[in-house]
C-alpha positions as CSV (number, residue, x, y, z in Angstrom):
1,X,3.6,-20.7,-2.7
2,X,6.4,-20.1,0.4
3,X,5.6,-19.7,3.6
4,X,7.4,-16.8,5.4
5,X,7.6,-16.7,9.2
6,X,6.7,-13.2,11.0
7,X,8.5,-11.8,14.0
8,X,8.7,-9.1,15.7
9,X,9.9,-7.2,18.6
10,X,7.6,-4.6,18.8
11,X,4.8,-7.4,19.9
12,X,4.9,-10.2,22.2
13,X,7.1,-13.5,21.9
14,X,4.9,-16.2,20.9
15,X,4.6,-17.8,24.1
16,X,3.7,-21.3,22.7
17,X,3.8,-23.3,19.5
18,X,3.0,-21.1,16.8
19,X,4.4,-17.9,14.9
20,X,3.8,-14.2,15.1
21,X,2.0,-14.9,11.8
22,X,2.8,-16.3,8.6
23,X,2.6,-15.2,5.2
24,X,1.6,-16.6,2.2
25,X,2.1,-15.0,-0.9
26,X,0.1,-11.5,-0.2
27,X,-2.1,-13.2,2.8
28,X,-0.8,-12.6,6.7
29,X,-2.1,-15.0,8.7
30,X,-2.0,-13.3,12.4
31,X,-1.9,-15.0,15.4
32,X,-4.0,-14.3,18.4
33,X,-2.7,-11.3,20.6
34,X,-3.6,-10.4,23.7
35,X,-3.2,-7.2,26.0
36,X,0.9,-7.7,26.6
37,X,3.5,-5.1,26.6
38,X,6.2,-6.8,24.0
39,X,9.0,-5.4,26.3
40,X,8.1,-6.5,30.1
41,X,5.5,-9.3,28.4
42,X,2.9,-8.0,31.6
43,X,-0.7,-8.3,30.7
44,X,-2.2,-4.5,30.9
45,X,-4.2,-3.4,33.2
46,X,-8.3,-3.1,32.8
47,X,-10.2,-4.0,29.5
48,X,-9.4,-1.0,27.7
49,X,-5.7,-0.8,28.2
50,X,-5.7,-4.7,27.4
51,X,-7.7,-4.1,24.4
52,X,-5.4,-0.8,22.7
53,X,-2.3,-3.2,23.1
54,X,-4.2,-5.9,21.1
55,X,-4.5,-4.2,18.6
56,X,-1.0,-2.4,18.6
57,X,0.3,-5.8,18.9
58,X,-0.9,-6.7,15.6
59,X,-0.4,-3.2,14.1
60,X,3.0,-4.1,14.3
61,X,3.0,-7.4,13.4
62,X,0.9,-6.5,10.5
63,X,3.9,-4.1,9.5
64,X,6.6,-6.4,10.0
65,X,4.7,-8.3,7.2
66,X,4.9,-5.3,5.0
67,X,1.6,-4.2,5.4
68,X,-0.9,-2.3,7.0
69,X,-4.2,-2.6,9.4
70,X,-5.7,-0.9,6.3
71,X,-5.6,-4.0,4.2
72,X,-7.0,-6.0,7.1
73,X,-10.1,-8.3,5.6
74,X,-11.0,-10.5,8.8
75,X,-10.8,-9.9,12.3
76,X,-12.0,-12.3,15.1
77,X,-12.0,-11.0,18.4
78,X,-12.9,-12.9,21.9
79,X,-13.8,-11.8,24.6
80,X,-14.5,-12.8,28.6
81,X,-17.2,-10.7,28.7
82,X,-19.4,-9.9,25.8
83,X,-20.6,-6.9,27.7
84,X,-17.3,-5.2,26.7
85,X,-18.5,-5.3,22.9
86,X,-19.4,-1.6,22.4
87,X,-16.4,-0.7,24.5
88,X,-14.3,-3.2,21.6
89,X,-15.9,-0.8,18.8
90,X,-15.1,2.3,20.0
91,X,-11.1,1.2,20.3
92,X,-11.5,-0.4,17.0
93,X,-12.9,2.6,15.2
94,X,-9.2,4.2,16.2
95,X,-7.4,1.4,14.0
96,X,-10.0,0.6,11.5
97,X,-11.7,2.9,8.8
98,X,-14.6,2.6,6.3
99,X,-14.9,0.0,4.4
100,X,-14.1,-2.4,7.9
101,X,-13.0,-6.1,7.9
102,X,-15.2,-8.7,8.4
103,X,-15.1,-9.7,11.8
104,X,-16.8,-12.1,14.3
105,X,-17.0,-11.8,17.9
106,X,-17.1,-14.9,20.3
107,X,-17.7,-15.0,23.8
108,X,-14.9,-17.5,25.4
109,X,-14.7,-18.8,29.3
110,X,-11.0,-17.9,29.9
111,X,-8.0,-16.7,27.6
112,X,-4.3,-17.1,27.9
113,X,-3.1,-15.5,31.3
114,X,-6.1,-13.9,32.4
115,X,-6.7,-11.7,29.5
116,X,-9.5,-10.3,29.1
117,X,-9.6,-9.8,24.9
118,X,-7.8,-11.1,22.0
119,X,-7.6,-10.6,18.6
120,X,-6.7,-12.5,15.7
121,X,-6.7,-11.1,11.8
122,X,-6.0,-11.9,8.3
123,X,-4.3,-9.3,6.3
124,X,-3.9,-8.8,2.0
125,X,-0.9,-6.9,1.3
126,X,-0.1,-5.4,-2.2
């Protein structure tokens, strides 16, 4: 099977060594986004602003892919503060509907600039 790179300017420039995501065959691989406005590349402000442009962020990459959150079978997300884990439902009940991804939640020390959440996902298209 190819690989195919993903890229997008409706999320942020990797800001490392790694892709958007890449796809293989029908699977999108999604790299871990957290709360920055793809235009000025600023972290947003406060957990729940940070947390509705995670998952923006991979909306659109998810699309760039060719497909949709809807065909989304894992999610990890990781967060500062586990205490912010009801608060990470309620915003992913906006993106997500029955029957949900598997996902896992991990409690990390620090992310990349100061964010407070990040996301990563895996994605079946077609």
């Amino acid at each position: 099977m190819s690989r195919k790179i993903v890229s997008t300017p409706a999320a942020p420039a990797a800001i490392g060594t790694y892709s958007q995501a890449v796809k293989v065959g029908n699977t999108v691989y999604c790299s871990g986004q957290i709360g920055l406005e793809p235009k000025s590349g600023q972290l947003m402000k406060g957990f729940e602003a940070q947390t509705v442009r995670v998952f923006e962020n991979l909306k659109a990459v998810v699309e760039a892919a060719g497909g949709s959150l809807a065909q989304t079978v894992r999610v990890t997300v990781y967060l500062t503060d586990l205490g912010n884990f009801a608060k990470v439902n309620e915003i992913m009940a906006r993106y997500f509907a029955e029957p949900y991804p598997a996902r896992a939640a991990v409690g990390v020390k620090e992310l990349p600039k100061g964010a407070l959440v990040e996301a990563d996902a895996i994605v079946v298209t077609g």
